[in-house]
SESETOR-709614 format. One record per residue (C-alpha): residue in one letter; x, z, y. Coordinates in steps of 0.25 Angstrom, whole numbers, padded with zeros to 4 digits, always signed. Layout:
SESETOR-709614
AXZY
...
//
This chain:
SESETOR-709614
X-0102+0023-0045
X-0112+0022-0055
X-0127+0027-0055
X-0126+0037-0066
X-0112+0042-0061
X-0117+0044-0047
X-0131+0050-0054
X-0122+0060-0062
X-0113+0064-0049
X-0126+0067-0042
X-0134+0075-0052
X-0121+0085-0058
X-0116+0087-0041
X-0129+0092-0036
X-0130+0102-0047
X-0116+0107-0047
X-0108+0116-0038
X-0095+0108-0035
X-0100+0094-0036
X-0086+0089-0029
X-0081+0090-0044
X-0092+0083-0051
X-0086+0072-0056
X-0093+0058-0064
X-0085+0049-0071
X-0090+0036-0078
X-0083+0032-0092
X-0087+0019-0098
X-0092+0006-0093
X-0105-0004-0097
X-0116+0002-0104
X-0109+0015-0110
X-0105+0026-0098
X-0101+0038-0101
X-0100+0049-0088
X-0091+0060-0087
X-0096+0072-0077
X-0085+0083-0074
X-0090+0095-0066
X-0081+0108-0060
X-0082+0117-0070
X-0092+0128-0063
X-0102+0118-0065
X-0101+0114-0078
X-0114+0123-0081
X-0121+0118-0072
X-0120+0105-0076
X-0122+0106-0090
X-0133+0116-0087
X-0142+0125-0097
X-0139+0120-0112
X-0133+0107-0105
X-0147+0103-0100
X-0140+0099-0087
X-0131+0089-0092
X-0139+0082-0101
X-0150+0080-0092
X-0141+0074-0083
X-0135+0066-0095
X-0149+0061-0097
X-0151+0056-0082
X-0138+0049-0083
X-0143+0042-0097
X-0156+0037-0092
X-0148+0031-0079
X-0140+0024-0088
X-0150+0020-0096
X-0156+0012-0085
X-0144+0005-0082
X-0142+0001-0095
X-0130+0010-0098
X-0127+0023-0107
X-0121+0034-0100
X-0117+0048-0106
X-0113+0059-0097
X-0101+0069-0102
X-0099+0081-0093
X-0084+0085-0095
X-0077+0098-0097
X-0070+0102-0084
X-0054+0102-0086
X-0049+0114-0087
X-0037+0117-0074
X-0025+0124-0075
X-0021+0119-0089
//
């Protein structure tokens, strides 16, 4: 498991309610990555937080990790699937 996936795990499950269902996955390989973070729908808000400030900061943190490694990682937070459908 990568630094900046483990870093992203760590930060979005202390401040959620049901961090069991917080999820990281890594797309991408080399210099470029690109992270997806899936969260139970409760805690949406709570990640995004007031006007997104929330996600970007932790979108910042994870762009200066990368930085340092000599990679380029964006974080996309994704919509949680809708269930009975």
């Amino acid at each position: 498991m990568s630094a900046l996936k483990e870093l992203v795990e760590f930060v979005v499950q202390s401040m959620v309610d049901h961090p069991q269902e917080v999820a990281v996955s890594e797309v991408g390989y080399g210099a470029e990555v690109t992270m997806e973070l899936s969260v139970a729908e409760g805690d949406m808000g709570r990640v995004i937080g007031s006007r997104g400030r929330t996600i970007n900061a932790i979108r910042t943190i994870v762009q200066v990790l990368a930085v340092k490694q000599g990679k380029r990682a964006t974080l996309e937070l994704l919509e949680p699937e809708a269930e009975g459908n």
